[in-house]
C-alpha positions as CSV (number, residue, x, y, z in Angstrom):
1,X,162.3,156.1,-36.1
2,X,164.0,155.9,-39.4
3,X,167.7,155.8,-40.2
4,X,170.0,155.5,-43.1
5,X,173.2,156.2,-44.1
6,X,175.4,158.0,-46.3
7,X,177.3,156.4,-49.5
8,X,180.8,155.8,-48.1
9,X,183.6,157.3,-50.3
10,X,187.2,158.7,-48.9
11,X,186.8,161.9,-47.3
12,X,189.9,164.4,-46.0
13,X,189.5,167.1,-44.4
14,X,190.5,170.9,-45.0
15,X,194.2,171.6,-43.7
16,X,194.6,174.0,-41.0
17,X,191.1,174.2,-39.8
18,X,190.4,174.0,-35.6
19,X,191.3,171.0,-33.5
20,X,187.7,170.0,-33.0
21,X,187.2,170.4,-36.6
22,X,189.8,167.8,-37.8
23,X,188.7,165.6,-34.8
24,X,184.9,165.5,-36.1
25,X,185.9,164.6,-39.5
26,X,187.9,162.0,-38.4
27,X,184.4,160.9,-36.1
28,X,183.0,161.2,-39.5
29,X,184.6,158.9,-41.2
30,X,184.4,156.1,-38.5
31,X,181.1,156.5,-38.4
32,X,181.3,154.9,-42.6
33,X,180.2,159.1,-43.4
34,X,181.5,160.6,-46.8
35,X,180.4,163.8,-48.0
36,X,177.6,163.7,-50.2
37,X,175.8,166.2,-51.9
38,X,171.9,165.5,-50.7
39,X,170.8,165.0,-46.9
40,X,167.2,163.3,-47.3
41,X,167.3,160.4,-45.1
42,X,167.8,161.3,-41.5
43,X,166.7,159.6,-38.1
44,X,163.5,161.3,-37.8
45,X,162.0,160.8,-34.3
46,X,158.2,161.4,-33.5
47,X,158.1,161.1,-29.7
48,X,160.0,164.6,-29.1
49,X,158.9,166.0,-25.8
50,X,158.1,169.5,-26.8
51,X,156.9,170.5,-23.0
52,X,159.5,169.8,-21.1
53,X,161.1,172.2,-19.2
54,X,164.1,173.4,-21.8
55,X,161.5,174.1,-24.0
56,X,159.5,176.5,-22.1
57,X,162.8,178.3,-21.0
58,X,164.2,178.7,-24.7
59,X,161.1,179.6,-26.1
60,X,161.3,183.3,-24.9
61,X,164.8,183.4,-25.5
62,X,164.3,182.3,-29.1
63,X,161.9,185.0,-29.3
64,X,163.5,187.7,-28.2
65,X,166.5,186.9,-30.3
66,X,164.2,187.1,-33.1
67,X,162.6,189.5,-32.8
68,X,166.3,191.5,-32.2
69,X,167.4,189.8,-35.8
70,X,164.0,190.3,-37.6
71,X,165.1,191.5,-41.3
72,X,168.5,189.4,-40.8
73,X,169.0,186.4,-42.9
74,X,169.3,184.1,-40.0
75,X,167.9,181.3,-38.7
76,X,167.6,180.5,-34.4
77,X,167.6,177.0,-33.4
78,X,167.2,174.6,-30.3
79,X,168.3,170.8,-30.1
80,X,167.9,168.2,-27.3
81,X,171.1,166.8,-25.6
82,X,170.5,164.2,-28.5
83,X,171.4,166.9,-31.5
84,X,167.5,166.3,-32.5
85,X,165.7,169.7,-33.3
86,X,163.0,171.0,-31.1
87,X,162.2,174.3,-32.5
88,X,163.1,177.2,-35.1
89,X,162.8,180.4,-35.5
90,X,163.0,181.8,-39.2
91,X,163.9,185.4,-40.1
92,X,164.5,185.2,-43.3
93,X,161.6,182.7,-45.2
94,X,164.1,181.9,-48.4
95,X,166.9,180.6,-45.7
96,X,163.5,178.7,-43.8
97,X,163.1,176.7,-46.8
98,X,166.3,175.8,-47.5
99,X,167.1,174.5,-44.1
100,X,163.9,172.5,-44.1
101,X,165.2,170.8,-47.4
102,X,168.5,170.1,-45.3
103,X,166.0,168.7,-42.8
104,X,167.2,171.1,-40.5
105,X,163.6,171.1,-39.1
106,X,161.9,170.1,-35.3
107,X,162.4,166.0,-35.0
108,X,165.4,165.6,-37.4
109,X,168.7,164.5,-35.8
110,X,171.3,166.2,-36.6
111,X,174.2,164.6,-34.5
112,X,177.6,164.1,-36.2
113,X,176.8,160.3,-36.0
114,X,174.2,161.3,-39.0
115,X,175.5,164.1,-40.8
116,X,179.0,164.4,-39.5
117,X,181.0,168.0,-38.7
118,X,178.0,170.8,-37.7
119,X,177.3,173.9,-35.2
120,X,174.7,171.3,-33.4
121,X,176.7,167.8,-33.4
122,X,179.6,168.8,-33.2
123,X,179.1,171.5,-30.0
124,X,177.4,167.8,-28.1
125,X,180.9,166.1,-29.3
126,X,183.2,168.7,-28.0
127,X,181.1,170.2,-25.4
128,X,182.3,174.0,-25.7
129,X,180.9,176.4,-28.2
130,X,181.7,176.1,-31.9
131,X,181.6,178.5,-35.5
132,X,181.4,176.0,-38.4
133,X,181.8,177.8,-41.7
134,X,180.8,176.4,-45.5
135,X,183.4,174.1,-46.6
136,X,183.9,172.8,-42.9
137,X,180.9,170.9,-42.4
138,X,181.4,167.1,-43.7
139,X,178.6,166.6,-45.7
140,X,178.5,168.7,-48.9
141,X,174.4,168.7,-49.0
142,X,174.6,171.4,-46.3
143,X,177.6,173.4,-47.2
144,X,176.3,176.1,-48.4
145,X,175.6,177.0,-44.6
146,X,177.3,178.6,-41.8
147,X,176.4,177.9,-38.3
148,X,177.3,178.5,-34.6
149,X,175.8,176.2,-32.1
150,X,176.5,176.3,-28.0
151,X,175.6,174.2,-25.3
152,X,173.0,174.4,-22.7
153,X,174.0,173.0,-19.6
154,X,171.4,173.0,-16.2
155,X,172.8,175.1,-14.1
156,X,172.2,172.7,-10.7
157,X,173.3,169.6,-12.1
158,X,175.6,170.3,-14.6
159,X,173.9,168.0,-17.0
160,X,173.9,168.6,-21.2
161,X,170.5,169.7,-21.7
162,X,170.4,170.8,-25.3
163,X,172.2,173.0,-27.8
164,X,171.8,176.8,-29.3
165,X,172.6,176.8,-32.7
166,X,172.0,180.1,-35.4
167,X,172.6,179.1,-39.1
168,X,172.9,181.3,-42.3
169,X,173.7,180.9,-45.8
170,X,177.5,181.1,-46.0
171,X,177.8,184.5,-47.9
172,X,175.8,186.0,-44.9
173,X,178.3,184.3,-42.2
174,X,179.6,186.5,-39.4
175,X,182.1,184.7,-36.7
176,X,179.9,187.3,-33.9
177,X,177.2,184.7,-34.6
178,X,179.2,182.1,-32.3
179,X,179.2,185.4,-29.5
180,X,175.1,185.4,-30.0
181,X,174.8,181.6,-29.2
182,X,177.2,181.9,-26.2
183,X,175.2,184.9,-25.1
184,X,171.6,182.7,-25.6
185,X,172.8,179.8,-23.5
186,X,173.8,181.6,-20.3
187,X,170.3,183.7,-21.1
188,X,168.3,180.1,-21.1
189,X,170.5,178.8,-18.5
190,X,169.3,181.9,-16.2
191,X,165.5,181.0,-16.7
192,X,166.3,177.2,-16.2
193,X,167.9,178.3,-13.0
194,X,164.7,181.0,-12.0
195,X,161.9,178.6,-12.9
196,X,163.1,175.1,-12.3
197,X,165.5,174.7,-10.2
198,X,164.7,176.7,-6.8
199,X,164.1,173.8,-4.6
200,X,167.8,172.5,-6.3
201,X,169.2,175.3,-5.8
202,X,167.6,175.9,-1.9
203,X,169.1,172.5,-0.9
204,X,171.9,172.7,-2.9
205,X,172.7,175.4,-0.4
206,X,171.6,174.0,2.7
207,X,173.7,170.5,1.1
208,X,177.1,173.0,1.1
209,X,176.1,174.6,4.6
210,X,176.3,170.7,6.3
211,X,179.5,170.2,4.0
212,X,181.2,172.9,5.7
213,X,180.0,172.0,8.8
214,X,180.7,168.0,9.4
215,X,183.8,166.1,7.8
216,X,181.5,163.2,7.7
217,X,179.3,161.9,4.5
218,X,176.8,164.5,3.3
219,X,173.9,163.0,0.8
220,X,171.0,165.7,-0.4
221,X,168.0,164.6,-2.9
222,X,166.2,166.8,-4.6
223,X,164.0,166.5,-7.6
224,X,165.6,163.1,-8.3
225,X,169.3,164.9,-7.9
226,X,171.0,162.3,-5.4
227,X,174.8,164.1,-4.1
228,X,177.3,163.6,-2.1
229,X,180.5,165.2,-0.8
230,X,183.7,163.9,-0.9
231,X,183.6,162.0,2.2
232,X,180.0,160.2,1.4
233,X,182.2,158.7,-2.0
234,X,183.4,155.3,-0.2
235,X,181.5,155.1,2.7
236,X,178.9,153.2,0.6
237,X,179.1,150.7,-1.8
238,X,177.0,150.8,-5.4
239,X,174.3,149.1,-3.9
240,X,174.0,150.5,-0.2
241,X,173.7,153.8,-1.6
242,X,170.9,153.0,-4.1
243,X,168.9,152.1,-1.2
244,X,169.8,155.0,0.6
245,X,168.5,157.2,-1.8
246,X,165.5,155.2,-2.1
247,X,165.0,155.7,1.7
248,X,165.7,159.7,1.0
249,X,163.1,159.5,-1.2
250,X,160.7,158.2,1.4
251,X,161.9,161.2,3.7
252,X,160.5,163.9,2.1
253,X,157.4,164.5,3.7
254,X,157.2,166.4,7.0
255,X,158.1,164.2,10.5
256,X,159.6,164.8,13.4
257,X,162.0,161.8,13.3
258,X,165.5,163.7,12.8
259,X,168.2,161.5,13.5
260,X,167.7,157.4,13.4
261,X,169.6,154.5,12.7
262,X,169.9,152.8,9.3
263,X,171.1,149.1,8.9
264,X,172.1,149.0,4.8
265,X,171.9,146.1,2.4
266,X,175.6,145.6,3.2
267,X,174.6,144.8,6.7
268,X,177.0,148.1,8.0
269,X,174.5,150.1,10.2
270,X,174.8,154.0,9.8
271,X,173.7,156.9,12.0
272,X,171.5,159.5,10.0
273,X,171.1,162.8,10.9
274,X,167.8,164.2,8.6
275,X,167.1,167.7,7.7
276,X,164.2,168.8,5.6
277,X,164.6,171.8,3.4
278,X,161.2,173.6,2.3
279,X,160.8,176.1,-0.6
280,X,157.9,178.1,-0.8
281,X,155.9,176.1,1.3
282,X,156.7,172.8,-0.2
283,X,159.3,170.2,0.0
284,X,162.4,170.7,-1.7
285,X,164.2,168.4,-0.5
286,X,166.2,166.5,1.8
287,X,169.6,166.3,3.4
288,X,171.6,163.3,5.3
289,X,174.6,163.7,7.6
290,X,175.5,160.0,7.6
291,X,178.3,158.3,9.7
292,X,178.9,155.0,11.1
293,X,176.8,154.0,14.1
294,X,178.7,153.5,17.3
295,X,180.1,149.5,17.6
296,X,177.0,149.1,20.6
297,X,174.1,149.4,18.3
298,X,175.6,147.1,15.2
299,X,174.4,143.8,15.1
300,X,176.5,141.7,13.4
301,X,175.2,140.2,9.8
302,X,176.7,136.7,10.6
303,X,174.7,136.1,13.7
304,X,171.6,137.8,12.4
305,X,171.4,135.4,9.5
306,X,171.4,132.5,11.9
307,X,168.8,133.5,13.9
308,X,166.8,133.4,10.9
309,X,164.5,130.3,10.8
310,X,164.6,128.5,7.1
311,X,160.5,128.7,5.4
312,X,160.0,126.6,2.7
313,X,160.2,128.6,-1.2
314,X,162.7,131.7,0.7
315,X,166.0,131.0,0.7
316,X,169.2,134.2,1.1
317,X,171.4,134.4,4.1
318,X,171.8,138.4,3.6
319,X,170.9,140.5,6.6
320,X,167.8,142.4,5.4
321,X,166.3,139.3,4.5
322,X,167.0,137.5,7.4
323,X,165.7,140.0,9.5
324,X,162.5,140.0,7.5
325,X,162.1,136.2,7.0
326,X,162.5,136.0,11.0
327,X,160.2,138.4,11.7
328,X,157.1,137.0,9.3
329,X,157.9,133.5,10.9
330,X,157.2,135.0,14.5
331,X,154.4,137.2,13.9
332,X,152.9,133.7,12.2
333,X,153.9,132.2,15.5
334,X,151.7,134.0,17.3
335,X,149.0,134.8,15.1
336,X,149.8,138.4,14.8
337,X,147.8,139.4,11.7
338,X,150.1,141.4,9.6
339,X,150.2,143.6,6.5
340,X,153.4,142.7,3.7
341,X,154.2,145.6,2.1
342,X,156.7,145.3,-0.7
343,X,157.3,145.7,-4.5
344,X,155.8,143.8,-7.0
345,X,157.3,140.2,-7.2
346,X,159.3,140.6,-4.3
347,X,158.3,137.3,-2.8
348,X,155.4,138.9,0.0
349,X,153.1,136.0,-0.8
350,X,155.7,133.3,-0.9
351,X,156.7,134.7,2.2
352,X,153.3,134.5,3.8
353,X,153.1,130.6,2.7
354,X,156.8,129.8,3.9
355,X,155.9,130.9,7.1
356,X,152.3,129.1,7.6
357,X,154.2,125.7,5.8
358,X,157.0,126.3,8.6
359,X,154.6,126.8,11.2
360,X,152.5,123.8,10.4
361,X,153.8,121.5,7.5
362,X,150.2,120.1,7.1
363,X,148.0,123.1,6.9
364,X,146.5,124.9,3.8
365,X,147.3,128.7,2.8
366,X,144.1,130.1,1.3
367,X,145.0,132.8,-2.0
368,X,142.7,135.5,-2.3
369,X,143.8,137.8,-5.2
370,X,142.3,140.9,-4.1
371,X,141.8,143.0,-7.8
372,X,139.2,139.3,-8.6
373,X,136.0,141.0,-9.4
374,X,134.4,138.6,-7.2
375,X,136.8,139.0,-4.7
376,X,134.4,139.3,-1.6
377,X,132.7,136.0,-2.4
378,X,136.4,134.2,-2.9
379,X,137.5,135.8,0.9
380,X,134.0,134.8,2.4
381,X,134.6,131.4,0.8
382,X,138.5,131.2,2.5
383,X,137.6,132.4,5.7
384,X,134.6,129.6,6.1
385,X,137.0,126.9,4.8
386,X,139.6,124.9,7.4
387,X,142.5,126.9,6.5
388,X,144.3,128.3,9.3
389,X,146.1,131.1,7.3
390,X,144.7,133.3,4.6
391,X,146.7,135.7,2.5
392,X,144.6,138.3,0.9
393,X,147.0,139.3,-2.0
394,X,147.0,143.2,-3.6
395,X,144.3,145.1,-0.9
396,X,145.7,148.4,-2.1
397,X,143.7,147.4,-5.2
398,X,139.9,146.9,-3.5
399,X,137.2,149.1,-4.1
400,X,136.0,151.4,-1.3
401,X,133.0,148.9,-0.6
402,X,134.9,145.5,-1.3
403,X,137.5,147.3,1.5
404,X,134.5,147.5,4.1
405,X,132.7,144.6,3.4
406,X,136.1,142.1,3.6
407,X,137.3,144.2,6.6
408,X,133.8,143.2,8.6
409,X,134.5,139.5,7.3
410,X,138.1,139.5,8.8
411,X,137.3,141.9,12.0
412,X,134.0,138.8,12.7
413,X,136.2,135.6,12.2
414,X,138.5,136.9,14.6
415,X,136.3,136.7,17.0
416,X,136.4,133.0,16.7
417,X,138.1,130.3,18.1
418,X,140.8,129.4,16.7
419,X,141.0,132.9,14.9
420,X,142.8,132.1,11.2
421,X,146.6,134.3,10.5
422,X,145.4,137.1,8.3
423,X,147.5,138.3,6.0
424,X,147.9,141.0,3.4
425,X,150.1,142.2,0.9
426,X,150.4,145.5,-0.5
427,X,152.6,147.9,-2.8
428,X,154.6,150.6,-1.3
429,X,154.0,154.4,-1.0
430,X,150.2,155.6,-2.7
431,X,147.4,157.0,-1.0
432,X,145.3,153.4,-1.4
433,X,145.2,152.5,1.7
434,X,144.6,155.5,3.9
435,X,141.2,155.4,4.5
436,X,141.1,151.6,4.4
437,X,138.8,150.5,6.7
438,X,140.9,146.5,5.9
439,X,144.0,148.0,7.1
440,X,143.1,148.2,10.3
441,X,142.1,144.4,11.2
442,X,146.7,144.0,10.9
443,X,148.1,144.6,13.9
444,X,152.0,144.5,12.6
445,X,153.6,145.4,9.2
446,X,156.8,144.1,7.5
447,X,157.9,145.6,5.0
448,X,159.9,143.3,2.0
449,X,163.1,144.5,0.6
450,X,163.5,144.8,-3.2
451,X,165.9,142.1,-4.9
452,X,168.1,144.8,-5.7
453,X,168.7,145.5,-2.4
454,X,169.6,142.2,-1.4
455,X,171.5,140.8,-4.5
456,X,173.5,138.2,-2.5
457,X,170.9,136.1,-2.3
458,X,170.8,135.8,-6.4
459,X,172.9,132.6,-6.3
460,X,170.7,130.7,-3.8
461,X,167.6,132.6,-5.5
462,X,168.2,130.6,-9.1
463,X,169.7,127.4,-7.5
464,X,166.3,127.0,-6.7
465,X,164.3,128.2,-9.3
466,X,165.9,126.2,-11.8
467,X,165.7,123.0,-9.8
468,X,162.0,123.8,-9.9
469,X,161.7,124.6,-13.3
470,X,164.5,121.8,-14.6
471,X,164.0,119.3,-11.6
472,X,166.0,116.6,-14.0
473,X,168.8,118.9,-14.5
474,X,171.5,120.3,-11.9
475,X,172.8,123.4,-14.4
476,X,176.1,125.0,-13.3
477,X,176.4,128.5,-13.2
478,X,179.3,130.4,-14.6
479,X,180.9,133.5,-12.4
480,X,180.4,136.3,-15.5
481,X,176.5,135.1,-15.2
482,X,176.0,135.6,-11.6
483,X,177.7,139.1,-11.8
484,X,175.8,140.0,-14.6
485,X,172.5,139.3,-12.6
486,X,173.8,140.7,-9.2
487,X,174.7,144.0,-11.5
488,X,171.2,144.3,-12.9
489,X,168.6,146.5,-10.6
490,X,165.1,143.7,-11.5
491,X,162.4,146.4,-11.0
492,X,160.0,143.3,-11.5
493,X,162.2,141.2,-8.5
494,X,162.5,137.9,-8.0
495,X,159.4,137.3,-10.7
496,X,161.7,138.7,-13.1
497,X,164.4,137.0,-12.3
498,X,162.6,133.6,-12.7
499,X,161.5,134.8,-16.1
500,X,164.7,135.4,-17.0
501,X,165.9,131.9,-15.6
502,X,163.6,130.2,-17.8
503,X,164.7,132.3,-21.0
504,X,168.2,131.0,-20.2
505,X,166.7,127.6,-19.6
506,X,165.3,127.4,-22.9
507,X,168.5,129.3,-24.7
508,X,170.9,126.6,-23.2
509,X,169.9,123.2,-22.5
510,X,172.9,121.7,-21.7
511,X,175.9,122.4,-20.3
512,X,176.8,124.9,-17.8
513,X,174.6,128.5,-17.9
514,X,177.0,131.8,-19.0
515,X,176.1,135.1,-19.2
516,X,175.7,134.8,-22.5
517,X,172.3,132.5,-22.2
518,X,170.3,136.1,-21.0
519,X,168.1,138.1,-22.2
520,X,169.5,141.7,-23.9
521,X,167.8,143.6,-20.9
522,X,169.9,142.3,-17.9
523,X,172.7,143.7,-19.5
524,X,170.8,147.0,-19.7
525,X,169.4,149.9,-16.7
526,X,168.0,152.5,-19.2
527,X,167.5,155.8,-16.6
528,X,163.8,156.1,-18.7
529,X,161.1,153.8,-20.2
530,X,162.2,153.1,-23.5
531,X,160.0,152.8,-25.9
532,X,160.3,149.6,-28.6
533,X,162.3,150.7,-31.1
534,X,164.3,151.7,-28.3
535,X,164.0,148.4,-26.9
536,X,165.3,146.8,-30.4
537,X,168.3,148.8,-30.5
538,X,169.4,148.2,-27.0
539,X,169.0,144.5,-27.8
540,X,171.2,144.8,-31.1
541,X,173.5,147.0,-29.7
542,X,174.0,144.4,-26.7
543,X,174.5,141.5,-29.5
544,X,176.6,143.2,-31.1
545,X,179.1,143.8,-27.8
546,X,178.5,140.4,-27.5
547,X,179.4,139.1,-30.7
548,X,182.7,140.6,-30.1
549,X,183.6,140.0,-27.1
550,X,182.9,143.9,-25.3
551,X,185.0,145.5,-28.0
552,X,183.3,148.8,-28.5
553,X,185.4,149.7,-31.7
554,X,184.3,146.8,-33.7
555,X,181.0,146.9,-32.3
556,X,180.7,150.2,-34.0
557,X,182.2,149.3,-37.3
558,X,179.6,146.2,-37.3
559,X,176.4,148.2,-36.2
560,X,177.5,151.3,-38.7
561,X,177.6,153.8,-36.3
562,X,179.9,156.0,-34.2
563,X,182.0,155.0,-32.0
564,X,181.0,158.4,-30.2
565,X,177.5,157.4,-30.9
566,X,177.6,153.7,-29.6
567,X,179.2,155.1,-26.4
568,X,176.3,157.5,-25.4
569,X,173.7,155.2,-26.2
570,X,175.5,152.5,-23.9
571,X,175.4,155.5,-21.4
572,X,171.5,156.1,-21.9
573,X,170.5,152.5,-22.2
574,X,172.8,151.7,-19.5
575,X,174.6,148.8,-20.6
576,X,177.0,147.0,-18.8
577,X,178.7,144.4,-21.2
């Protein structure tokens, strides 16, 4: 992705042209723009996703208008909610070659951050429709053009998805052509409605129905579209409702559990009624009625954590980990062999160890790492050495026969005296271990919460990790770094958080730790992978808010950009600063 920009000189703009007209000039300038009379060096982006979904719905749309212009001197465009060009359709071949020397052409950006005042940007800036004649654009390289872009919004969610735009040489300009884009983006917001969105749109309806019916919270997911109504707003915190959704993700498959208690990371239990809406034969989606569960089935989070027995390498006094941490103890207890199932890093194997250490200080803990290639000689080797507890790490990842050969090697030592605590660990969701022959030798499963579902615990979480990996040093931790990691979602868990520990380590190595001392991506929850140039702008764009002190305005000014422009990409990196 390369980017340049243009010479700066003064620039004014025309008097008595539209609001929205003045307003993007002044964007212009801001963005250190002045009107030049070439456009050859624009962000060009190579990764464009030319099958997704607003694609295939424009494409006929584009066609048909067209072939309706064909002998016009016209040009049809589409854009991505970024102002980057996706597709063109040329009636007149002169005009095709002078827009491609404007670099009007599929992966060019043409936001106003780039080229200032224009039917594409400058429709994304102001959100409604917009005619842009000649002289009005900012840059003089593409003044001799007239163009009238629209947006394209999806007609479930609302969101921007892309913009309409039709250009033509300016002696050719007609204001109808702003009447023609208007008309294209209802037409392609039609087929995104038809062919996307009927599961939306069939629990969308079935959301409204429950809405009318209860005063209580009303949730509905459906193809990763997470509502609520009015009441649902501040019944649950930031971080309760994440892991709502994340259960209402793990809802849509058929059951016959409808209504169920659900104790949040907050500790608040919740009474859900479930309802499962189908479209053509599939699952659509699902909808929650949610309230507060009666004061006789809350247990409260004070006395729960107390119960909780303290293993060696878990610490975190919050409810959901309490509950879990009490549970692994007992099923050790007993000798219950049991199956962790968890996210990545979570702490199932620590967890495993903590309780066997608890259970008896002196014993050994035998690893297995299940994805070994010699992993059925490493468990025959555990299971015929002295230790009483063997944790068979990652069995979702064995081979068919590994499964069947290490599942006759658990089921015949547990036929022994004293049989040895078996335990294995395991990602969530997947089809791995259906027909696992292993899973059947665990009698119980636990399953882990996510760090991000638990962030109270961060504070006692990197007390001590950074006594373990600074034992001659007792760091203090300022109150802007602690919020800054409880804000932050760790996909990778407490294993990223211990990487990120270190990297603050090694930044500071004296003195108390700030927020300051982490790494660009805690500040960040992009809604995508990024890819690395991505990644390199996120982290610039985060030292930069740094540098001075959150203020977006100079931020901008430093970095050369927008201030409009900064502000979305804060939005799609999701950085909190």
């Amino acid at each position: 992705m390369t980017a340049t920009r243009i010479d700066r000189r003064e620039a004014t703009s025309p008097i008595g042209l539209p609001r929205y007209i003045e307003q993007s000039w002044r964007r212009s300038r801001e963005a250190g723009l002045a009107p030049d009379r070439t456009i050859t060096q624009i962000e060009y982006v190579t990764d464009l996703d030319f099958q997704r979904r607003l694609v295939q719905c424009a494409s006929p749309v584009l066609d048909q208008l067209h072939t309706d212009l064909s002998g016009m001197p016209l040009s049809i465009a589409l854009t991505d909610e970024h102002a980057r060009v996706m597709l063109r359709r040329d009636a007149d071949g002169r005009l095709g070659d002078l827009l491609d020397r404007a670099c009007f052409a599929p992966g060019f950006d043409y936001s106003e951050a780039s080229v200032g005042t224009n039917g594409v940007g400058t429709a994304i800036e102001t959100g409604m429709p917009v005619y842009i004649d000649g002289t009005q654009h900012f840059n003089a390289g593409i003044r001799c053009f007239t163009c009238a872009g629209a947006p394209v919004h999806d007609p479930v969610t609302g969101r921007l998805e892309g913009i309409i735009d039709i250009s033509c040489q300016t002696g050719h300009a007609n204001p109808m052509m702003r009447q023609l884009v208007v008309s294209a983006a209802r037409d392609i917001e039609s087929a995104l409605s038809s062919s996307g969105s009927a599961k939306q749109l069939a629990v969308l309806d079935a959301f409204v129905a429950a809405c009318r019916r209860r005063t209580t919270a009303v949730y509905s997911l459906s193809c990763g579209v997470f509502m609520s109504n009015t009441a649902g707003t501040p019944l649950l915190d930031p971080i309760d409702e994440a892991f709502l959704r994340e259960e209402a993700q793990s809802m849509l498959v058929p059951s016959r559990l409808r209504q169920f208690t659900l104790t949040l990371p907050s500790g608040q239990v919740i009474e859900v009624k479930r309802t499962l809406i189908e479209e053509g034969g599939e699952s659509a989606g699902v909808v929650l009625e949610v309230e507060h569960a009666p004061a006789a089935v809350r247990t409260p989070a004070r006395a729960m954590s107390g119960r909780a027995p303290a293993l060696p390498g878990s610490v975190g006094g919050s409810p959901q980990w309490s509950r879990c941490r009490a549970r692994v103890s007992q099923l050790a207890a007993e000798g219950t062999n049991t199956l962790l199932i968890g996210e990545d890093g979570a702490g199932r194997a620590t967890l495993a160890r903590g309780a066997q250490l608890n259970k008896n200080p002196q014993a050994v803990c035998a690893m297995v790492d299940c994805s070994s290639p010699a992993v059925v000689t490493e468990v025959r080797a555990a299971i015929a050495s002295s230790a009483p507890s063997v944790v068979l790490r990652r069995i979702d990842a064995l081979a068919p026969d590994d499964d069947a050969e290490i599942a006759a090697l658990v089921s015949a030592d547990q036929h022994r005296y004293p049989a040895r605590w078996i335990v294995g660990t395991a990602r969530p969701g997947g089809d791995a271990l259906l027909e696992s022959a292993l899973v059947q030798c665990f009698a119980m499963t636990v399953e882990l919460p996510a760090l991000r579902h638990h962030p109270d615990d961060i504070p006692e979480i990197v007390r001590m990790h950074a006594h373990q990996l600074a034992p001659n040093r007792a760091p203090a931790f300022t109150d802007g770094l602690l919020r800054a990691l409880k804000k932050y979602p760790w996909p990778g868990n407490v294993a990223e958080l211990v990487t990120v520990l270190r990297h603050a380590l090694r930044v500071n190595l004296t003195g108390p730790l700030t927020e300051n001392d982490l790494p660009p991506s805690v500040h960040s929850a992009p809604k995508r992978v990024m890819t690395s140039l991505e990644t390199a702008e996120r982290d610039t764009i985060v030292e930069a808010l740094r540098e001075y002190g959150g203020n977006r305005t100079k931020a901008a000014r430093a970095l050369g950009i927008a201030r409009s422009s900064l502000y979305r990409k804060i939005d799609v990196y999701g950085i909190h600063l």
